[in-house]
DSSP file (Angstrom, degrees, kcal/mol; ACC not computed):
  #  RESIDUE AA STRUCTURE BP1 BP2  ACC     N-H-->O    O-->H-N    N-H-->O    O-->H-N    TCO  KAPPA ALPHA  PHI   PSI    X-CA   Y-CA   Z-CA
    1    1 A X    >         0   0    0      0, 0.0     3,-0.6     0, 0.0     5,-0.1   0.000 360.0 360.0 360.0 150.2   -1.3    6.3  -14.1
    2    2 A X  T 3   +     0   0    0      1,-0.2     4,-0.1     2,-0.1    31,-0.0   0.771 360.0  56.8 -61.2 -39.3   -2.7    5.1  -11.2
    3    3 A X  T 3  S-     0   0    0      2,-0.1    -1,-0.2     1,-0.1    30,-0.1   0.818 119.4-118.3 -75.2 -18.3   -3.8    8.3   -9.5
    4    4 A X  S <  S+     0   0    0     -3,-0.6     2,-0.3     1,-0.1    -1,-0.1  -0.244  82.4  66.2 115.2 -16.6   -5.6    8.3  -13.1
    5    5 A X  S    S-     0   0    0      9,-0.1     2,-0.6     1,-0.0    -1,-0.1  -0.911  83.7-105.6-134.1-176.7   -4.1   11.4  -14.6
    6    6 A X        -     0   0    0     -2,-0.3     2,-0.6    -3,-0.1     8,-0.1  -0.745  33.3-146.4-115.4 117.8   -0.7   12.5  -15.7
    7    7 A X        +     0   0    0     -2,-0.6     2,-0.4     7,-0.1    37,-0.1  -0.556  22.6 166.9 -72.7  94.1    1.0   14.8  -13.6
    8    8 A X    >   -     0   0    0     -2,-0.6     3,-3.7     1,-0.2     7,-0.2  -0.941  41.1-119.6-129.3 135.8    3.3   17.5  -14.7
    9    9 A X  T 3  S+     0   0    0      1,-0.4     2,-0.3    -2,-0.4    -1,-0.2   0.522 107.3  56.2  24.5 -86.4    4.9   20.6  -13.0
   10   10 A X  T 3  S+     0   0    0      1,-0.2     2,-0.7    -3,-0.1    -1,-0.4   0.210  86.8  81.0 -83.1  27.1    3.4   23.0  -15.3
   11   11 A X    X>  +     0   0    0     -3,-3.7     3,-1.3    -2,-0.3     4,-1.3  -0.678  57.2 170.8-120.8  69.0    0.3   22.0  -14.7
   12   12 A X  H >> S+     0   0    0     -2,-0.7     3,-2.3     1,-0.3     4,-2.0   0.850  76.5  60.4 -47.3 -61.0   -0.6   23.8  -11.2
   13   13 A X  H 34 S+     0   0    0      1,-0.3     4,-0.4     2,-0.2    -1,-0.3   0.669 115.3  36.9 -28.7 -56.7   -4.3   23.0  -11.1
   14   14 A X  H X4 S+     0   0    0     -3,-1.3     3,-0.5     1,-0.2    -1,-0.3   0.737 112.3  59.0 -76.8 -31.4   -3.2   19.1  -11.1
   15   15 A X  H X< S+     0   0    0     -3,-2.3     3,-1.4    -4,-1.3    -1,-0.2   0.822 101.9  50.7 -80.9 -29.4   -0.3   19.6   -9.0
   16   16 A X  G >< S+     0   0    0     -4,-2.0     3,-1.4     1,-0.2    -1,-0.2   0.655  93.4  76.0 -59.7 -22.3   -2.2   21.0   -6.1
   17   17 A X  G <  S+     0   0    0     -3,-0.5    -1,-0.2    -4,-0.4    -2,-0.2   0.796  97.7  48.5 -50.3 -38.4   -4.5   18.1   -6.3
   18   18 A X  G <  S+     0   0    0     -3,-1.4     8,-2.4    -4,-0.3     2,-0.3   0.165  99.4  64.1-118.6  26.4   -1.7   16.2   -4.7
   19   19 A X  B <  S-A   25   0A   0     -3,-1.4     6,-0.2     6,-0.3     5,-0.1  -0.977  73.6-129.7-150.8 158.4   -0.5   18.4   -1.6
   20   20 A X        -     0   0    0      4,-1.8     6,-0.1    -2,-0.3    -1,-0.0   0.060  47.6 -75.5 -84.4-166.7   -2.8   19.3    1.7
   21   21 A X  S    S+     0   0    0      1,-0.3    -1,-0.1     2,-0.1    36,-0.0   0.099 122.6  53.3-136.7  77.6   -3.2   22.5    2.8
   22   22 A X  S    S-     0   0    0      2,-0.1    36,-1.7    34,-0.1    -1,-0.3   0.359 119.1 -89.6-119.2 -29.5   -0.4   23.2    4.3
   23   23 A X  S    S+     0   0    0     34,-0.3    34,-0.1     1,-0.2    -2,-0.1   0.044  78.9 124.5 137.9 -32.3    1.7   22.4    1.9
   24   24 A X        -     0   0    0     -5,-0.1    -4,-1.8     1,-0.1    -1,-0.2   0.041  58.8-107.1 -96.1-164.3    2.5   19.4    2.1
   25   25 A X  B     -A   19   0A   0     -6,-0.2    -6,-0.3    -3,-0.1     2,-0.2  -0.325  34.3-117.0 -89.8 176.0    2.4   16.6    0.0
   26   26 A X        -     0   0    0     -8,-2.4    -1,-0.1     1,-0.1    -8,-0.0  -0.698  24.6-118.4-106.5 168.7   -0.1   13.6    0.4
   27   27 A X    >>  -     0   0    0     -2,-0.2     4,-1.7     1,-0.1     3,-0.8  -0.058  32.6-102.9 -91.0-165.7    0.9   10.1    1.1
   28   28 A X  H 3>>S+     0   0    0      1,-0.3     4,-3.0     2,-0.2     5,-0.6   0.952 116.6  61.6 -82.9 -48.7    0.0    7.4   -1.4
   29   29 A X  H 345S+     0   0    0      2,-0.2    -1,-0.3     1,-0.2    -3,-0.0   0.447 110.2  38.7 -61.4 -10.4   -2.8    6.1    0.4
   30   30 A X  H <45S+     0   0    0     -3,-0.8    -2,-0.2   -12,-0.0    -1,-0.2   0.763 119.7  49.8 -90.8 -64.9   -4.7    9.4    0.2
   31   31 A X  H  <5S-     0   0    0     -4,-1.7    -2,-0.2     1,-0.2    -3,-0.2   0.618  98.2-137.1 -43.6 -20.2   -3.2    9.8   -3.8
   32   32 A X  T  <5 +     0   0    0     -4,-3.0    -3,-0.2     1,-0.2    -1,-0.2   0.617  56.3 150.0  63.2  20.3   -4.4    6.2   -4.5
   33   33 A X      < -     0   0    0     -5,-0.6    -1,-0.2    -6,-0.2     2,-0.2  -0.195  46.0-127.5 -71.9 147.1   -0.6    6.1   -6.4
   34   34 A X     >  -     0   0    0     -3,-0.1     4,-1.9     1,-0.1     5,-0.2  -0.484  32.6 -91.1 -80.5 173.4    1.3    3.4   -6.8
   35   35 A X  H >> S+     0   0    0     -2,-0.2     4,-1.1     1,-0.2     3,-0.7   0.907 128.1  44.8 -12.1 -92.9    5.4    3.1   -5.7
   36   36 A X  H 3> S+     0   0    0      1,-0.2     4,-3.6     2,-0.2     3,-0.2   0.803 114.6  44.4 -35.2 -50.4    6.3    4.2   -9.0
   37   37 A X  H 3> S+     0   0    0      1,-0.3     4,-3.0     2,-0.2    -1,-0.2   0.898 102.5  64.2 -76.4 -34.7    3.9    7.0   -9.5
   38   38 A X  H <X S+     0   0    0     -4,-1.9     4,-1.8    -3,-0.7    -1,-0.3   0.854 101.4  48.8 -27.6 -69.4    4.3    8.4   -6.5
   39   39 A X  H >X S+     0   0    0     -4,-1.1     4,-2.0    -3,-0.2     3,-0.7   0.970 103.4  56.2 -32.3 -69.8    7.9    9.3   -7.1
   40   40 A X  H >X S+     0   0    0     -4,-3.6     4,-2.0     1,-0.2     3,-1.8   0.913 112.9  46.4 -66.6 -41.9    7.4   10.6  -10.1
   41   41 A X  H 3X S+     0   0    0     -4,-3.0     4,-1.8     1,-0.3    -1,-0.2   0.774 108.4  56.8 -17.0 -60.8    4.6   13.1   -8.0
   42   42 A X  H <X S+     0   0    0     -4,-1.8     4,-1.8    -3,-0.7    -1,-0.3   0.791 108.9  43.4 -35.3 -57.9    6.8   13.6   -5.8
   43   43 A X  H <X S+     0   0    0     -4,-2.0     4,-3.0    -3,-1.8     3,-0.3   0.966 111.9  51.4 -64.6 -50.9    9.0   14.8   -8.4
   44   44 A X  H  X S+     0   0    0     -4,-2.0     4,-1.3     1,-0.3    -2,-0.2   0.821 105.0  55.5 -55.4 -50.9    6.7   16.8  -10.1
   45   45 A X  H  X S+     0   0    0     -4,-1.8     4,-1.4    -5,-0.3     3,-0.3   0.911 108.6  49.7 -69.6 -37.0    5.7   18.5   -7.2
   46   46 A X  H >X S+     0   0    0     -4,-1.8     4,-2.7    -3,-0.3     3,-1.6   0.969 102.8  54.7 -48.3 -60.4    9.2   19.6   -6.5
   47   47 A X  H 3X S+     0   0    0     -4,-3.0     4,-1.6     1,-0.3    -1,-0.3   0.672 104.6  50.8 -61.0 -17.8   10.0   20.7   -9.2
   48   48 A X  H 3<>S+     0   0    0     -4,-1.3     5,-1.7    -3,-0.3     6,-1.4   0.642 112.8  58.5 -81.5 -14.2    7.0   23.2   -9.4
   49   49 A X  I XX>S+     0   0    0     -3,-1.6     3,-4.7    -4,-1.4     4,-0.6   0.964 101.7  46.3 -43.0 -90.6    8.3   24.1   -5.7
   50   50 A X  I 3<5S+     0   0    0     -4,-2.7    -2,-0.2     1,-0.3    -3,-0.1   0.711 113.1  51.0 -62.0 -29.5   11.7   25.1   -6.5
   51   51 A X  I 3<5S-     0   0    0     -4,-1.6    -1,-0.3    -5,-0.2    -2,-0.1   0.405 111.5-113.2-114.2  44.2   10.6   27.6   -9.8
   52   52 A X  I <45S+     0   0    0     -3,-4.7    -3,-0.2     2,-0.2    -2,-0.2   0.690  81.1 126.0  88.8  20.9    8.2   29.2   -7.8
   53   53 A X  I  <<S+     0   0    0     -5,-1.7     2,-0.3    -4,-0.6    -4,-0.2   0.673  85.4  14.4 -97.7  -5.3    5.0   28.2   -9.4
   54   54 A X  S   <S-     0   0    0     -6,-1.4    -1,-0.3    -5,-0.6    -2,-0.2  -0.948  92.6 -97.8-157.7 162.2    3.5   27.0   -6.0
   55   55 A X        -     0   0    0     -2,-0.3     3,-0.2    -3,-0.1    -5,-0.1  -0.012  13.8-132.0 -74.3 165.0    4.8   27.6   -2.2
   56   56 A X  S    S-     0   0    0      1,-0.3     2,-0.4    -7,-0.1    -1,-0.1   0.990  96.4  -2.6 -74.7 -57.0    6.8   25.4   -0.2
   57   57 A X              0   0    0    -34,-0.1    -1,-0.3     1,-0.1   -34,-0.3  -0.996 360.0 360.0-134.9 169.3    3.9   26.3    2.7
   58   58 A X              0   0    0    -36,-1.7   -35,-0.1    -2,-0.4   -36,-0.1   0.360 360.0 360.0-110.1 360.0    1.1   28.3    2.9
């Protein structure tokens, strides 16, 4: 992966990596992500949103 490690949902510690703190997420150019990888971040971070393992903001 570009950002160098592989990103999933249940994996808060990493997923926090990749939103400020406020909540929201960071843009590529802070993540060092590509397009692709990005999205899937993007995804990944949602999805730990919406079942409650980290807030939408803090």
């Amino acid at each position: 992966m570009c950002a160098g490690k592989d990103v999933n949902y249940k994996d808060v510690d990493i997923v926090k990596k990749y939103i400020n703190e406020s909540g929201k997420m960071l843009p590529r150019r802070v993540t060092g992500a590509c397009a692709k990888h990005q999205r899937f971040i993007s995804i990944q971070v949602k999805r730990a949103r919406f079942i409650g393992l980290i807030p939408y903001k803090k």
